[in-house]
FIZA-6225 format. One record per residue (C-alpha): x, z, y; residue in one letter. Coordinates in pm, whole numbers, plus 50000, padded with zeros to 5 digits. Layout:
// FIZA-6225
XZYa...
This chain:
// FIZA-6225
371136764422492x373786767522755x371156775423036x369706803622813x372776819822925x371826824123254x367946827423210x367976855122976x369836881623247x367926861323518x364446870123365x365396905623308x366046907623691x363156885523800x360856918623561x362516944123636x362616937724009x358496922324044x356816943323751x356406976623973x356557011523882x354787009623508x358606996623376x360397028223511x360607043023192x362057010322973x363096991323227x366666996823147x366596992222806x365136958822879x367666952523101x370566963522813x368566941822582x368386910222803x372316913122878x372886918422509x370436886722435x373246864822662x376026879522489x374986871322121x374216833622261x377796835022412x379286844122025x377036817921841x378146789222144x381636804022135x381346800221694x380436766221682x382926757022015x386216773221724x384606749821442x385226711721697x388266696721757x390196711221994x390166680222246x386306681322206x385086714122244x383386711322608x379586710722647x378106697922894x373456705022977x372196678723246x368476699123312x367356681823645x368626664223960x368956687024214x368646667724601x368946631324469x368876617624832x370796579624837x374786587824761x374296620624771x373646634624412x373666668724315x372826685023964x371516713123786x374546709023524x376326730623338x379856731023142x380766749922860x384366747122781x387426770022704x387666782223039x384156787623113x383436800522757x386536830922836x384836841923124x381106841922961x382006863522666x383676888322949x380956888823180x378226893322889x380186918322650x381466943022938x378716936723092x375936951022772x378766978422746x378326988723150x374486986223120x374947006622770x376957028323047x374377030123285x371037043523068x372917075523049x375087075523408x371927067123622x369527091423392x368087112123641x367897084523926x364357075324031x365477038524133x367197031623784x364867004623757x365666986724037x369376992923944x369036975723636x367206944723778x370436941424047x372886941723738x370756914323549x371146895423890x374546895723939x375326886923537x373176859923607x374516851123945x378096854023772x377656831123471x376066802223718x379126809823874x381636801523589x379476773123405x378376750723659x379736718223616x380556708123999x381306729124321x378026731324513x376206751724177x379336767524137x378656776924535x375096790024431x376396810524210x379126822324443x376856833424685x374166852324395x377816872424348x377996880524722x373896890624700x373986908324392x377176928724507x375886939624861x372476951824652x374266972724420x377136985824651x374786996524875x372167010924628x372347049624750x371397034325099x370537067125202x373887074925243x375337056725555x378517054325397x377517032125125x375197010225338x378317005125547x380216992925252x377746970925147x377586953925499x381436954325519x381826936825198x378876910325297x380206903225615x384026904725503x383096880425185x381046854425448x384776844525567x385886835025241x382576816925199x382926797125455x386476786625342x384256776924998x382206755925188x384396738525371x386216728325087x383226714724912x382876687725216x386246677525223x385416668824845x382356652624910x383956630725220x387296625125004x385576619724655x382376607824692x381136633224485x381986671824447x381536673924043x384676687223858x385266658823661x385616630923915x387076655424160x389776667823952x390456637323792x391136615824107x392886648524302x396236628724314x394486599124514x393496619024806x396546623525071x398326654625089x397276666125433x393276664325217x394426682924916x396626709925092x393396717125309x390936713425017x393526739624859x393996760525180x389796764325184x389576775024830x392186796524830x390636814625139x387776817824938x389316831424631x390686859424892x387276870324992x385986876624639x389186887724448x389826913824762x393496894524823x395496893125198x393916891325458x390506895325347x391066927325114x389516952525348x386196956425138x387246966624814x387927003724884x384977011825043x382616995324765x383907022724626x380627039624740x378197025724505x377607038224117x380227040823891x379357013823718x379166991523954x382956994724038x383156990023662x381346956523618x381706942624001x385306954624083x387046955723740x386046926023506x383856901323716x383286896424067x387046895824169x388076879423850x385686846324046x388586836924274x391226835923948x389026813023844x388386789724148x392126783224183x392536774323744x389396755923789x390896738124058x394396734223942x394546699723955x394136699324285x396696728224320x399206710524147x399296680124373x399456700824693x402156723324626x402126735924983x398726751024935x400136763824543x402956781724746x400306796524975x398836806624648x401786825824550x402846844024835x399266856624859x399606872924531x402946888024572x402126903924877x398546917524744x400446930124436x402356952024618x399956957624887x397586971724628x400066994724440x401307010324718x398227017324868x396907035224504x399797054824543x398107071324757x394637081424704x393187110524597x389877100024545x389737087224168x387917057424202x389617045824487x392787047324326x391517024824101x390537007624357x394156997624494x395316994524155x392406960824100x393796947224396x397546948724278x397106934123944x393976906224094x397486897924257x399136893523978x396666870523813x396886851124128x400446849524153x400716834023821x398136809623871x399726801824198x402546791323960x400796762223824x400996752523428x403486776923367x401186805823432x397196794223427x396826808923096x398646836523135x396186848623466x393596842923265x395286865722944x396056891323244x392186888223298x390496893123022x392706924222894x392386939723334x388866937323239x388646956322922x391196987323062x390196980523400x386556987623278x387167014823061x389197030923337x386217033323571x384027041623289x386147074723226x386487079723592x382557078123631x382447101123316x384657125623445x382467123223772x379767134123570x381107163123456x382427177123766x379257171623985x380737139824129x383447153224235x386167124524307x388947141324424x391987148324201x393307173224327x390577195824227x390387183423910x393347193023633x393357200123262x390497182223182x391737166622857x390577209322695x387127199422821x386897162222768x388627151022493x386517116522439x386867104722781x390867118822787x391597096222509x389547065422571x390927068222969x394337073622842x394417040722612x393367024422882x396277045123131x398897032322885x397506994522871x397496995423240x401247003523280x402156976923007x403037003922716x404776981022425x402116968822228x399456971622409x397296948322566x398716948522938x401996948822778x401396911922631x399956897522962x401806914223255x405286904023071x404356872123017x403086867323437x406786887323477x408446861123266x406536828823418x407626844923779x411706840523688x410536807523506x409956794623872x413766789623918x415896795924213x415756816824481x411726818924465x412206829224082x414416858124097x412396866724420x409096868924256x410836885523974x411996913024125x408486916224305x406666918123988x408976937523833x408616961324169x404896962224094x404796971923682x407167001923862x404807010924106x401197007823886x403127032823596x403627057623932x400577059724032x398727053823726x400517087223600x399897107623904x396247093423842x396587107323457x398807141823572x396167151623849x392707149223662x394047156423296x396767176623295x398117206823430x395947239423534x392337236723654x392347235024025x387817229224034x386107249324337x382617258324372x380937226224622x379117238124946x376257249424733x377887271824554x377917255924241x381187255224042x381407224123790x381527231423394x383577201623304x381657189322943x381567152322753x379047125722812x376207116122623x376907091522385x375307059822563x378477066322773x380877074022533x380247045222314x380717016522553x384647035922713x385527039322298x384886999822268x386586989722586x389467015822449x389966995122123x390316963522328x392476979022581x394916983922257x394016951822053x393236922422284x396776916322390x398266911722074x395666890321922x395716867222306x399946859122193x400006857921812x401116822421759x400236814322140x396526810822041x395126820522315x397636796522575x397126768022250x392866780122327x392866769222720x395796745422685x392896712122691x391676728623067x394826743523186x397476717923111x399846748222976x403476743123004x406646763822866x408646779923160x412156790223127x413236820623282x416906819523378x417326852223172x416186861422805x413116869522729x414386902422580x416086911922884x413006905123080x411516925322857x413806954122871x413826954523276x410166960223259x410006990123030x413027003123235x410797000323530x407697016123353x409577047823293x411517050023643x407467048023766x406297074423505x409427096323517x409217094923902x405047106923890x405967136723616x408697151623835x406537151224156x403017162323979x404177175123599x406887194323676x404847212924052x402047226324117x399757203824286x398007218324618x394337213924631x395287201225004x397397165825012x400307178425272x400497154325576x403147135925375x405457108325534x404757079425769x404007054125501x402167079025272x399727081225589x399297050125643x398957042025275x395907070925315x394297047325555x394917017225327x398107006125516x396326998025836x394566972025743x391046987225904x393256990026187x394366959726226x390976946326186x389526962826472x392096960426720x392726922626627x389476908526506x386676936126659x388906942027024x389706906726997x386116892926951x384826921527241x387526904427456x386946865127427x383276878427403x383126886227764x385576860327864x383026836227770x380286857227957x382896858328244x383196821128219x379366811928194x378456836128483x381096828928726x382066787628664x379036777028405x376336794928597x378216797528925x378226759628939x374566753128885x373406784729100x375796769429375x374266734029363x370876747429388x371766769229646x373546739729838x370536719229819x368116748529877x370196754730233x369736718030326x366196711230240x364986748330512x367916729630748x366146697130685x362416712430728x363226726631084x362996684031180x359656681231058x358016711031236x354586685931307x354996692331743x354596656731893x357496669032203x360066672431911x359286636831761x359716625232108x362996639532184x364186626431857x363006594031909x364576594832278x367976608132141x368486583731860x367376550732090x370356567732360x372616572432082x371906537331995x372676524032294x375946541332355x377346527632043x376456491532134x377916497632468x381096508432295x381676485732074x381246456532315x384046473932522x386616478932261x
């Protein structure tokens, strides 16, 4: 039954995308249905996983050996336990809602078809992903993600921009890939084998110079799909494609896969804590790379955008912190992908009311027009910046609280940098809330002409942002009541109590001190002025946190201008020494053979003279040495 998961999305994409034109007008609904189909499995599996004993709750479906070539074995396996069962009743439930989404947000496009077929692919590609039972299906999967995404960031490929996004995020996510791949033959040379169970189980055999490279591989990977340092660069220009792709892709799936690499790997994390700290410092500096960098966007979805990245980090960051804060990444994930959702869902709804229009600035007041989406968006706004009681509240306090649990220096450090970041995300998160909702309409006509008449979405969008609004309010507190959700992944995550150095209610305090110095400081620069439809040049840093702090920059002039340079060193090299050698050795031997042929020029005087001049030369020698 556990492979049913995966077929059902994967025959909705293998019909949708063969069966021609004839399915254009139900094509999506089959495609809603299909995803739904995988989502009611996932509640009956995930029913009768609550009624076994906690110890014995994983399931594991051998269908067929895969290469069985001498003592190299791999499987068609799959493994459905606690972890793997959290991430399939994400992937399936968002993803019906954002196919729900998508009858009504892709209406009128004459390729909706095809759209659909590329969102049953990548659920399907995604839950391979997360229930494989060893790291080369788990790769398969991987890669499906990296497919799937390119197709469906790139879907308006008429428009340059998005086909460059699509290539940027292929080629950017290849990198991390490769770090994947890499890791899975260190495994295999170290292991024998590269199936979780005998890998994970035997981690603390391997030496530590193996593990901290096994660890330094995956954790490169987990960079290129969760958009962390370095290999972030993609994220805000996937930006590009639908709406809902941003929602299902970029909010509560694709970069949610390297969170899970690292918990699925934790015991291998845990005995090379070199490679954990590597772990952690990419998290803390993504957090705030992310946050700052949302601060700064006026395009809607983009600001989103910044504001995955930063809390990705945090989910990373706390699973960087071993069994002190696996569960609590995973918490932070599941409620990210519920508000996270529903935030790009109302951004893609207010999109459709302003003739996708995605700057702020010339949006305002929209809550008189668009009162669903204002609410549902703003329940998902106040989960986001970790309101009390609500879900972010629950999960982002307890990654704050597992950060000071570290002890020492490193624990007040990472702290203070998480407590930084719930300061920053309530900034810009308001200025995100202040520029489209509030304040006085600031909509032009667009270069046609045509000036937008803000109105609410048809109800196949409404419905799915009003259910991804209740669980933006609900899912936190039902995660922490009596630890059930930590007690839930405690048999795959090892869970362990931390101990910050300071009480939990002070913890608690210093974060919603911090979430009102971040709203207070949005309302007094955007509630309390009028906001120009024109961003003023702003300060240094705001600049370069318009051009996403560099990082493109950086790219080219480092790894472009540094790949054009050794590129024609090489060149250089092969021309003048590679080529330069052989070319000179033929031309050596080329000069010696036409000196050589001048000998043999077939006149019998020539021979003579030779034949005379080597008989004198003969002579003189023997004369010589008989004298000396």
């Amino acid at each position: 039954m556990i492979g049913l998961l995966v077929a059902a999305p994967l025959l909705g994409a293998a019909v949708l995308l063969c069966g021609g034109r004839h399915l254009n007008r139900t094509g999506h609904w089959l495609g809603t249905v299909l995803a739904g189909v995988s989502f009611i499995l996932a509640a009956v599996l995930f029913v009768d996983m609550l009624g076994r004993p906690g110890d014995d709750r994983a399931l594991h479906q051998h269908l067929y050996s895969w290469v069985p070539v001498g003592g190299f074995q791999a499987d068609i396996a799959f493994q459905l336990d606690q972890l793997s069962m959290t991430f399939v009743l994400l992937i399936t439930g968002v993803g019906t809602l954002i196919h729900l989404y998508s009858v009504g947000y892709m209406e009128h496009d004459e390729r909706r078809r095809r759209f659909f077929g590329y969102l049953n692919l990548f659920l399907a590609a995604m839950l391979l992903l997360v229930l494989a039972d060893n790291f080369l299906l788990l790769y398969v999967g991987w890669e499906g993600v990296g497919l799937a995404s390119y197709l469906l960031i790139g879907f308006w490929q008429h428009k340059p921009s998005a086909a460059t996004a699509a290539k940027k995020a292929f080629v950017v996510n290849r990198v991390g890939d490769a770090g994947l791949a890499i890791a899975i033959f260190l495994m295999f040379t170290t292991f024998g084998t590269f199936a979780f169970g005998p890998v994970l189980a035997n981690a603390e055999e391997a030496t530590q110079a193996t593990l901290t490279g096994i660890g330094l591989m995956l954790l490169l990977a987990a960079c290129g799909k969760s958009a962390q340092v370095p290999l972030q660069s993609w994220l805000g220009d996937a930006m590009e494609g639908p709406t809902p792709v941003s929602a299902l892709i970029h909010a509560a799936t694709m970069v949610t896969a390297g969170v899970y690499l690292i918990t699925r790997s934790g015991a291998i994390f845990n005995a090379a804590p070199d490679a954990q700290t590597a772990v952690v410092v990419v998290g803390a500096v993504t957090l705030l790379f992310g946050a700052i960098v949302g601060c700064a966007k006026d395009d809607i979805k983009k600001a989103l955008a910044g504001s995955t990245m930063s809390q990705i980090g945090y989910m990373v960051l706390a699973a960087g912190l071993g069994p002190i804060g696996y569960a609590f990444a995973i918490m932070h994930l599941v409620t990210h992908g519920f508000f996270k959702a529903g935030l790009f869902l109302g951004a893609g709804s207010v999109m459709h009311g302003m003739n996708d229009e995605v700057d702020m600035r010339k949006y305002g007041g929209l809550r008189k027009y668009m009162p669903v989406t204002f609410v549902t968006f703003g329940l998902g706004y106040l989960a986001i910046i970790g309101f009390p009681g609500l879900s972010g509240f629950f999960s982002k306090d307890a990654i704050i609280e597992a950060a000071f649990a570290k002890g020492g220096t490193q624990g007040w450090v990472l702290g203070a940098v998480t407590l930084l970041g719930a300061a920053i995300t309530a900034y810009y998160m308001t200025r995100v809330m202040l520029l489209t909702f509030f304040g006085e309409k600031r909509w032009q006509p667009d270069k046609n002409g045509n000036e937008p008449h803000p109105h609410e979405s048809p109800k196949t969008m409404v419905i799915p942002m009003a259910v991804l609004a209740f669980g933006s309010v609900f899912a936190g507190g039902l995660f922490t009541s009596n630890d059930a959700f930590v007690n839930w992944l405690k048999p795959v995550t090892s869970f362990e109590h931390g101990h910050p150095p300071i009480g939990v209610a002070a913890i608690t305090t210093l974060t919603v001190v911090m979430l009102l110095i971040g709203v207070g400081a949005a309302w007094l620069q955007y509630g309390r002025r009028p906001v120009p439809v024109v961003a003023p040049r702003g300060s240094l840093v705001t600049r370069a946190a318009r051009r996403d702090l560099l990082q493109d920059d950086f790219n080219h002039v480092v790894l472009v201008r540094g790949g054009e340079h050794l590129t024609r060193s090489l060149v250089y090299v092969d021309n003048k020494l590679v080529d330069g050698a052989v070319n000179g050795t033929a031309a050596a031997f080329g000069g010696l053979s036409g000196r050589m042929r001048r000998v043999q020029n077939g006149f019998a005087r020539s021979y003579a003279v030779s034949m005379f001049g080597g008989a004198a030369l003969l002579v003189a020698v023997t004369l010589l040495m008989r004298a000396v």
